[in-house]
C-alpha positions in Angstrom: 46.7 9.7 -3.7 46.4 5.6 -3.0 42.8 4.7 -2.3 42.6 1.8 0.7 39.5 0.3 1.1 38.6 -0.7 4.7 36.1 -3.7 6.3 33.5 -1.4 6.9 33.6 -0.4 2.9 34.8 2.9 4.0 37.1 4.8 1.6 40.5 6.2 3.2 43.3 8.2 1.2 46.9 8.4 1.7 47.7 11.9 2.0 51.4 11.3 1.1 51.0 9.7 -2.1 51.3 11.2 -5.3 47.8 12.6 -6.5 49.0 13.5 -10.2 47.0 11.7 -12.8 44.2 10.5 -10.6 41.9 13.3 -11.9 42.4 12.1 -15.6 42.0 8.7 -14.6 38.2 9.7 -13.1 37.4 11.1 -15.9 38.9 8.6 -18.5 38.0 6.0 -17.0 35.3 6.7 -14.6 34.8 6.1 -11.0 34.0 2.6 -10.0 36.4 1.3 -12.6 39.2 3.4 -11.0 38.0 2.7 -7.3 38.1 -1.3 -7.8 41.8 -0.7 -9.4 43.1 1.1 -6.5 41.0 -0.8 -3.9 42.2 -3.8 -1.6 40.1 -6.7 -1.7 38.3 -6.6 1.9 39.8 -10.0 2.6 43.2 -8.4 2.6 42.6 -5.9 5.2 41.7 -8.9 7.1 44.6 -10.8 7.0 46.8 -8.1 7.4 45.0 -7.8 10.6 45.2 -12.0 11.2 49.1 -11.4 10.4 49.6 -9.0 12.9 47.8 -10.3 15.7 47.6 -14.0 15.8 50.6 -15.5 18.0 51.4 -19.0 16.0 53.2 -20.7 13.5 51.0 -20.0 10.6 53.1 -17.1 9.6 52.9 -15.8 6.9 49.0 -15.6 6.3 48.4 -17.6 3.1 45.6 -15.7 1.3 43.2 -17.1 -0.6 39.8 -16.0 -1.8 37.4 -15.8 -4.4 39.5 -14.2 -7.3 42.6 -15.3 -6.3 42.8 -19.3 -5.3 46.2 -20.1 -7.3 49.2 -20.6 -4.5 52.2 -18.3 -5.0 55.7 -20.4 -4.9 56.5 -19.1 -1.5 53.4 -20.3 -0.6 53.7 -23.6 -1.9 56.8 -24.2 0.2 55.2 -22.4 3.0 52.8 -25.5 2.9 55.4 -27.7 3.6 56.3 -26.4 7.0 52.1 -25.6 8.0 50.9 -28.4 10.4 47.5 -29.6 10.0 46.0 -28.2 13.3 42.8 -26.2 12.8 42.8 -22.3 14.2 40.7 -20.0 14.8 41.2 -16.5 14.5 37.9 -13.7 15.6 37.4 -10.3 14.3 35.8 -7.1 15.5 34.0 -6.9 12.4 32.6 -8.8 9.4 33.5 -9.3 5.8 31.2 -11.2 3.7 29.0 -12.3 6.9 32.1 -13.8 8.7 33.9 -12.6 11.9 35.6 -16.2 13.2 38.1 -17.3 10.1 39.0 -21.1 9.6 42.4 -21.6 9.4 43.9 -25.1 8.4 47.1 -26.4 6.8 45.7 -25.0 3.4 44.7 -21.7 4.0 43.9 -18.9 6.3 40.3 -18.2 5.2 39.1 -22.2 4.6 34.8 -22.0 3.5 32.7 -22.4 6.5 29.0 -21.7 7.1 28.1 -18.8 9.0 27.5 -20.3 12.8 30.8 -19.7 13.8 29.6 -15.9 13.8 27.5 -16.5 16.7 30.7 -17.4 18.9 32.0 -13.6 18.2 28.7 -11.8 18.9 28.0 -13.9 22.4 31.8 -13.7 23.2 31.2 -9.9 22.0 28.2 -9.5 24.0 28.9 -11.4 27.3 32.9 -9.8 27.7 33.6 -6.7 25.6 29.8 -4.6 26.0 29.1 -6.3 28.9 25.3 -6.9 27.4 23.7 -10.0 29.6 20.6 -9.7 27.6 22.3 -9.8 24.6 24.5 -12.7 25.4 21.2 -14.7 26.6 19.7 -13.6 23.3 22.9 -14.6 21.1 23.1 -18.3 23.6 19.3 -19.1 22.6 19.7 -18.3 19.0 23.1 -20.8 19.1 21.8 -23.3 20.8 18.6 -23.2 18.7 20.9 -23.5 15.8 23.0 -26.4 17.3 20.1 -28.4 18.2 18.8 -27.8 14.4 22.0 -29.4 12.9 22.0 -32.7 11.1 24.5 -34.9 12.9 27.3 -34.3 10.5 27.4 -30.6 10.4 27.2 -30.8 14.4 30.0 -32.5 14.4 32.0 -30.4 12.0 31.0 -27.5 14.2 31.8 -29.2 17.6 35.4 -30.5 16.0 36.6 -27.1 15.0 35.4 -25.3 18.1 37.0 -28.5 20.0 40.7 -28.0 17.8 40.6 -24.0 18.1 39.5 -24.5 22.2 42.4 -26.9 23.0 45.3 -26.2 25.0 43.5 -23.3 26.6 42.1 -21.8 23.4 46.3 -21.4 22.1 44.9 -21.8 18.7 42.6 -19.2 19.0 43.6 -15.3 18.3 41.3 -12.1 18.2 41.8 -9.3 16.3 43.3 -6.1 18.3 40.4 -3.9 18.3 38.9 -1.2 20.6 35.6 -3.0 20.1 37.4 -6.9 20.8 40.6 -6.7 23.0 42.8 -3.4 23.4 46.1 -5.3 23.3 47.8 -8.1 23.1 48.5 -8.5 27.1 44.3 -8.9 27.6 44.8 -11.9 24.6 45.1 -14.9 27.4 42.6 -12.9 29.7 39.9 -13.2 26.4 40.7 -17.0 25.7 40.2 -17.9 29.4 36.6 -15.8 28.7 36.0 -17.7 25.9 36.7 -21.0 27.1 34.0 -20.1 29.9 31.4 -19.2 27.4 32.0 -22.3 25.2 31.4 -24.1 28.9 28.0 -23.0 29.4 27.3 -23.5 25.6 28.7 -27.4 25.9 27.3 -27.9 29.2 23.8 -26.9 27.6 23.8 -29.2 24.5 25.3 -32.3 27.3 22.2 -31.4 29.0 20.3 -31.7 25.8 21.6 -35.1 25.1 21.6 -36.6 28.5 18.0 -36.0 29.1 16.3 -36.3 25.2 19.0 -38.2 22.8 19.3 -40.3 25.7 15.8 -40.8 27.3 17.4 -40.3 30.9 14.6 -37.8 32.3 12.6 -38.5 34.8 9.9 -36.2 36.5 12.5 -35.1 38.9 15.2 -34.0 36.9 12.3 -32.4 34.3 10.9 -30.6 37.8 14.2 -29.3 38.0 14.6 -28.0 34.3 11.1 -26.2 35.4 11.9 -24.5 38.5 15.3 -23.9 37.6 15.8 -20.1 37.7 12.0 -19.7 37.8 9.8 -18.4 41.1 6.9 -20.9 39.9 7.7 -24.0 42.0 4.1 -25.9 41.3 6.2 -28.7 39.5 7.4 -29.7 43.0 4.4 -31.3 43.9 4.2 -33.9 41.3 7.9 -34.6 42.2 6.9 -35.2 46.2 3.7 -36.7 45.2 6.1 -39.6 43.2 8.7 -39.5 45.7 5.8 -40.6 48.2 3.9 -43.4 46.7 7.3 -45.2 45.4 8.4 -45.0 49.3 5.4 -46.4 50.4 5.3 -48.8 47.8 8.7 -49.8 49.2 8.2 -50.0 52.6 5.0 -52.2 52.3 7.6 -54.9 50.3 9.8 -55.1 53.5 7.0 -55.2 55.8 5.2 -58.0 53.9 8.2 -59.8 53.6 9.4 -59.4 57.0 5.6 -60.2 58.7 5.7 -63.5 56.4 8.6 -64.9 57.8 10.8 -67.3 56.3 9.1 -70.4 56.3 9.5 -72.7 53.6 6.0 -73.1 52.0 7.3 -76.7 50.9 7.8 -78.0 54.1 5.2 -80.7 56.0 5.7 -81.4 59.1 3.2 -84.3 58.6 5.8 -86.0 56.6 9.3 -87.8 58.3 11.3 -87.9 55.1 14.4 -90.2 56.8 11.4 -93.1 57.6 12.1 -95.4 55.9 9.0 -97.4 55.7 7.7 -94.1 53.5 6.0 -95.1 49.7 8.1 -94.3 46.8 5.2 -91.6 45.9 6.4 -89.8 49.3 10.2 -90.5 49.2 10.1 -88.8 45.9 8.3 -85.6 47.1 11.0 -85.2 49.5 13.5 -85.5 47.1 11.6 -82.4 45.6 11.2 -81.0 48.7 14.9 -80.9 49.4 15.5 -80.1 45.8 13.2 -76.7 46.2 15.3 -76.0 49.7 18.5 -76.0 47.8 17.0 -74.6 44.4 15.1 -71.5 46.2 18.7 -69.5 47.5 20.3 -69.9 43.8 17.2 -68.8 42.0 17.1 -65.8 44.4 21.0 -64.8 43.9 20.3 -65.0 40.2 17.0 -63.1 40.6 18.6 -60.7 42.3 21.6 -60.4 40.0 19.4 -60.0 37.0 17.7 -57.5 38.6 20.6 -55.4 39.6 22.1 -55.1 35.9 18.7 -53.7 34.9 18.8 -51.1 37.7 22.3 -50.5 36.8 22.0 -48.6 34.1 19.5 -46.2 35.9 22.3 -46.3 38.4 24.4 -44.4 36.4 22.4 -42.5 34.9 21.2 -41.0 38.0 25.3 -40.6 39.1 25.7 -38.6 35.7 22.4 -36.2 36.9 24.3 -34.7 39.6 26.6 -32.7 36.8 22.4 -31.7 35.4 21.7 -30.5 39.3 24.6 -27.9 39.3 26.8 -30.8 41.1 24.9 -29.5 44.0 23.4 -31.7 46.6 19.5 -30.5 46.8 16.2 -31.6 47.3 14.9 -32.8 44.0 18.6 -34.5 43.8 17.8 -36.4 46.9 14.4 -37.7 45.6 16.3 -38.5 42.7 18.9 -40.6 44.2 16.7 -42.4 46.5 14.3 -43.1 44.2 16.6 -44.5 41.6 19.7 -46.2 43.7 18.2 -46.5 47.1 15.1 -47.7 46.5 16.1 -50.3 43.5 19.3 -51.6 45.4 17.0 -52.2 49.0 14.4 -54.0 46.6 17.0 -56.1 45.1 18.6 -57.3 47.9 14.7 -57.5 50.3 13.7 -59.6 47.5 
């Protein structure tokens, strides 16, 4: 009788093997000695399972794991032929607190810290038990994580997930599992899932970054963030009350330039500059005076050109918000995009 050890630690005997001698060796030797003789090392089961269920070239599974980190010689000229893209491969369950295996040019079980685990529950959650709460749960706890991350173990996490997630999640496999995927004809049906899940996730640390890392929030986009998914829309009056007083603010510009006319402030009509009996004191002043006509259209070109790059930026910014508003066209996005294009271009060009 062979004893196999499962994942789960469970104990399961081969009821064709031969059973003589097993009984002496209990005794002789006694039972845990005999157990971790005839027992697989968890890691095994797992890559038979990564063997018989992942779809790409890093056949066969090169095994390596605490106790055993020597290549074999088939190995070593299995290396040759390995590329260096980075896979991922997701189990029902875990061994040693890890359900999404790292696999690189080097080995099918490369060391990684334990976030990747939080892709298999919310893909777990959101797909196979069909749990929302769960998967909101799971979502807050990864993003709290993410958002925890010094910049170089972010990036680590975002570059694998980015490798494993390209070409349509090709270099990603699950385990066939009653508890993951049934068979292998759901496989492309679970990476398009995945893919979908990673969205939101990416879409919420973009959000992240475009409104703190990058200092682009204003109180229209942060109204938004409030009464986003919430019944409580309070927040909207401190975004009409800004939308208001910037309008009027605007529209008493034009009126006072428009009411003041365009009349030089230099000019004096008192004074013929082309007489020619004028002092050289007043000759001069109309050289000024002619100098300030000519002077005044340049300045305000470059006034207004100066002033355009420094909108421009807020510009953009405010282009980029319509991926934060859903890429919908609402309310608050209108305030939004007359306040900060609108508003800032008319001003420039008034002025």
């Amino acid at each position: 009788m062979t004893i196999v050890a499962e994942m789960d630690d469970d104990i399961s005997y081969d009821g064709g093997a031969d059973t003589s001698g097993i009984f002496e060796e209990f005794f002789n030797e006694g039972l845990s000695n005999v157990m971790k003789k005839h027992t697989r090392h968890p890691i095994e089961s797992m890559m038979d399972a990564m063997e018989r269920d992942s779809d790409d070239a890093h056949k066969p599974i090169i095994r390596l794991y605490e106790g055993r980190a020597e290549y074999t010689e088939n190995e070593l000229k299995l290396l040759q032929t390995r590329d260096f893209k980075t896979r991922l491969f997701i189990s029902n369950q875990s061994v040693n607190w890890n359900s999404v295996w790292l696999r690189n040019h080097h080995t099918d079980n490369a060391e990684h810290v334990s976030n990747f685990t939080y892709i298999r529950d919310y893909f777990k959650a959101a797909c196979k038990t069909g749990n929302h709460t769960a998967a909101k749960s799971t979502l807050t706890v990864l993003l709290t994580t993410i958002f925890a991350m010094e910049d170089s173990s972010y990036n680590s996490f975002a570059s694998i997930l980015a490798s494993g997630l390209s070409e349509k999640a090709q270099h990603t496999s699950f385990e066939v599992h009653p508890g993951m995927i049934e068979d292998r004809n759901k496989l492309e049906t679970a990476r398009n899932q995945l893919l979908i899940l990673m969205d939101v996730l990416f879409s919420k640390i973009k959000i992240r970054s475009f409104l703190l890392d990058r200092k682009n929030s204003n109180i229209y986009r942060l109204v938004h963030c409030l009464t986003m998914g919430n019944t409580n829309n309070k927040p909207m009056i401190y975004a009409f009350f800004s939308f208001l007083v910037q309008s009027c603010l605007t529209l008493f510009v034009i009126l006072h330039v428009s009411f003041k006319g365009l009349k030089n402030d230099f000019d004096d009509e008192s004074v013929d500059c082309a007489d020619s009996t004028n002092t050289k004191e007043i000759k001069m002043n109309c050289i000024h005076q002619d100098a300030m006509k000519g002077g005044l259209p340049i300045l305000a070109c470059l006034g207004a050109m100066y002033s355009f790059l420094i909108a421009l930026p807020e510009i953009y910014a405010t282009i980029e918000a319509y991926n934060l508003y859903g890429k919908k066209v609402g309310l608050i996005q209108m305030m939004d995009f007359i306040v900060n294009i609108i508003i800032p271009l008319t001003l420039v060009f008034s002025g």
